[in-house]
DONU-517723 format. One record per residue (C-alpha): residue number from 1; residue in three letters; chain; x, y negated, z. Coordinates in steps of 0.5 Angstrom, whole numbers. Layout:
BEGIN
+-----+-----+-------+-------+-------+-------+
|   n | res | chain |    px |    py |    pz |
+-----+-----+-------+-------+-------+-------+
| NUM | Ala |     A |     X |     Y |     Z |
...
+-----+-----+-------+-------+-------+-------+
***
This chain:
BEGIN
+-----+-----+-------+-------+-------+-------+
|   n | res | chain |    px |    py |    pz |
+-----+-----+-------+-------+-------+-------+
|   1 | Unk |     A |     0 |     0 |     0 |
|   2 | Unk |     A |     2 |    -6 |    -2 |
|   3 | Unk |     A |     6 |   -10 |     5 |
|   4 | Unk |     A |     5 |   -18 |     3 |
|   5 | Unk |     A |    10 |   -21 |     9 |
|   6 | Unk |     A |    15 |   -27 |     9 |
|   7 | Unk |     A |    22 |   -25 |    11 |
|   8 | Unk |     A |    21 |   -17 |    12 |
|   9 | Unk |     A |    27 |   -16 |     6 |
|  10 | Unk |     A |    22 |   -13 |     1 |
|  11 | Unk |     A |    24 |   -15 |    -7 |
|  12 | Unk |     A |    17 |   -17 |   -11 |
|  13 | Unk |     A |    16 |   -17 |   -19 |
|  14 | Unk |     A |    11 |   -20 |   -21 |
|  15 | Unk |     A |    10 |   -19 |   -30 |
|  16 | Unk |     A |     5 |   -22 |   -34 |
|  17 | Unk |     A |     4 |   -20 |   -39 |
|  18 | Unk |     A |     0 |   -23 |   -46 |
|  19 | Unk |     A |    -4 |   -18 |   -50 |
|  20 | Unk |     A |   -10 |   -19 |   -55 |
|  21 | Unk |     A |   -16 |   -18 |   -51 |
|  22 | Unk |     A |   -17 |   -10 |   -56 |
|  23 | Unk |     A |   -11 |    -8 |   -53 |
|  24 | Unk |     A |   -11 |    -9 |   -45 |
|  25 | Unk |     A |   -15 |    -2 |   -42 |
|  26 | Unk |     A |    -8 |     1 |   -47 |
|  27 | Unk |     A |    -3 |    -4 |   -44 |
|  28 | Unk |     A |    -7 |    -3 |   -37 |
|  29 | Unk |     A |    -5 |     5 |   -38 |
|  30 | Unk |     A |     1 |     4 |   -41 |
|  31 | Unk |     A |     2 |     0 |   -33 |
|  32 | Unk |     A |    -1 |     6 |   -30 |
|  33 | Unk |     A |     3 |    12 |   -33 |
|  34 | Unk |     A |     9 |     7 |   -32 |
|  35 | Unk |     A |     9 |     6 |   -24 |
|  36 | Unk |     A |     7 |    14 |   -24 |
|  37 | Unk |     A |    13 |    15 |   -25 |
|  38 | Unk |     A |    17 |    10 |   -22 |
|  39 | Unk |     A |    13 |    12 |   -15 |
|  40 | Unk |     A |    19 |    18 |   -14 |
|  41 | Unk |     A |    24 |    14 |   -15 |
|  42 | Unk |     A |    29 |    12 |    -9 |
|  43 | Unk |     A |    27 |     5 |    -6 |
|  44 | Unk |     A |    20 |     3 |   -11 |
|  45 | Unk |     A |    15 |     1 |    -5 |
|  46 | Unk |     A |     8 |     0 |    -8 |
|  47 | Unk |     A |     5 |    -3 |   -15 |
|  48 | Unk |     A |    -2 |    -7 |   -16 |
|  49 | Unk |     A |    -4 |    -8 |   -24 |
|  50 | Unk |     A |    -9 |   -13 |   -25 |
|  51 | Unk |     A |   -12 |   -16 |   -32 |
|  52 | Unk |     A |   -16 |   -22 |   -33 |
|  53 | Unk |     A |   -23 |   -22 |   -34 |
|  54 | Unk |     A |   -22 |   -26 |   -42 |
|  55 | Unk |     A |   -18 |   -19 |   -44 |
|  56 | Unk |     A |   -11 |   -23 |   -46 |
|  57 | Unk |     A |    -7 |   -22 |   -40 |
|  58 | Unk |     A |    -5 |   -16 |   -34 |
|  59 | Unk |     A |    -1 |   -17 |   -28 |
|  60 | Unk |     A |     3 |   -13 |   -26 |
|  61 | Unk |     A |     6 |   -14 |   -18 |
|  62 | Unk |     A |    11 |    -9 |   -16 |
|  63 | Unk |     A |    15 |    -8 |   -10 |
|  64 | Unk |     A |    22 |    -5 |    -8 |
|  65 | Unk |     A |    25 |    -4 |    -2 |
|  66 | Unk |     A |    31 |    -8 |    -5 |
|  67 | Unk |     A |    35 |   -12 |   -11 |
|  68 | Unk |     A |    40 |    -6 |   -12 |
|  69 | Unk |     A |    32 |    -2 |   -12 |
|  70 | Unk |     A |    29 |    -5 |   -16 |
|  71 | Unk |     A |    35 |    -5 |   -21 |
|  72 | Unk |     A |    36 |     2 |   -21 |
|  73 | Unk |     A |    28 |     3 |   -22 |
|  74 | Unk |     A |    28 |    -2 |   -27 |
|  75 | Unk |     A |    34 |     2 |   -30 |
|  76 | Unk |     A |    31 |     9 |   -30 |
|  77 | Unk |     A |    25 |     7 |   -33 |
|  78 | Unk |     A |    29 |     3 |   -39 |
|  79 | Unk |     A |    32 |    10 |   -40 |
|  80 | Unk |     A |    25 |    13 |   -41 |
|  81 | Unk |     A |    22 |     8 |   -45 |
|  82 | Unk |     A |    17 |     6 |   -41 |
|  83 | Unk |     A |    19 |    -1 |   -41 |
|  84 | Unk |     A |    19 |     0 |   -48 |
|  85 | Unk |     A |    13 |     2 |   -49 |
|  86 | Unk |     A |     9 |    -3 |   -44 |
|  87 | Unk |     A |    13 |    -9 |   -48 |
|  88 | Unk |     A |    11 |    -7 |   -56 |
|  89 | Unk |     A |     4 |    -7 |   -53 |
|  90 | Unk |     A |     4 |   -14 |   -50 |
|  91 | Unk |     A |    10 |   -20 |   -49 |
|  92 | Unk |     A |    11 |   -20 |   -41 |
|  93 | Unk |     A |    15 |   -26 |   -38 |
|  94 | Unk |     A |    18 |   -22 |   -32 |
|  95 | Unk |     A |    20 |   -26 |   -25 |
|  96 | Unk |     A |    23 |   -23 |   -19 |
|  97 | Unk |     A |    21 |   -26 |   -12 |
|  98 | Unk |     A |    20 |   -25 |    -5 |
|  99 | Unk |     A |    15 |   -28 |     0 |
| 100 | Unk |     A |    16 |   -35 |     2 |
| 101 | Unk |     A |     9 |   -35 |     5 |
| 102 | Unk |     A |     3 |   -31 |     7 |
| 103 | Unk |     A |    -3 |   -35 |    11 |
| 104 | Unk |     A |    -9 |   -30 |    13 |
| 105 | Unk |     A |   -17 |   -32 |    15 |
| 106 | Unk |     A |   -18 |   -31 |    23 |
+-----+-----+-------+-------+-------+-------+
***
């Protein structure tokens, strides 16, 4: 489950990706298989796909445990053609981040 916690050391990618609206639901599964993957691989935490209500885009926020795991992660899903994949299907703008600040309703 996804932790969103400032401080707590975990490494976040968030990737928007642009898609034509015929093409979301296949990008959404590409997504899916993909953090299929990644979930048994050392240090990957948790993923959260997420596509616009106009059709033209999906998020996808994904945490690790660290920078080293990300990377390592990232790597072994390049070398599967995962990312690949994902990226003919829509043009992602990728981001690396950490939590500068949560707030919560009481």
């Amino acid at each position: 489950m996804p932790s969103i916690v400032a401080g707590n050391g975990i490494v976040t990618h968030i990737n928007v990706f642009t898609v034509a609206p015929e093409r979301q639901d296949e990008l959404v599964q590409s997504l899916i298989e993909t953090v299929q993957a990644a979930r048994r691989m050392p240090g990957w935490i948790s993923a959260s796909i997420h596509k616009s209500l106009d059709g033209r885009q999906v998020t996808n926020y994904v945490q690790f445990a660290s920078r080293e795991a990300a990377q390592r992660v990232t790597q072994q899903l390049l070398a599967l053609g995962l990312i690949q994949r994902n990226t003919a299907i829509g043009t992602v703008s990728p981001g690396q981040y950490e939590v500068a600040f949560t707030l919560e309703r009481s």
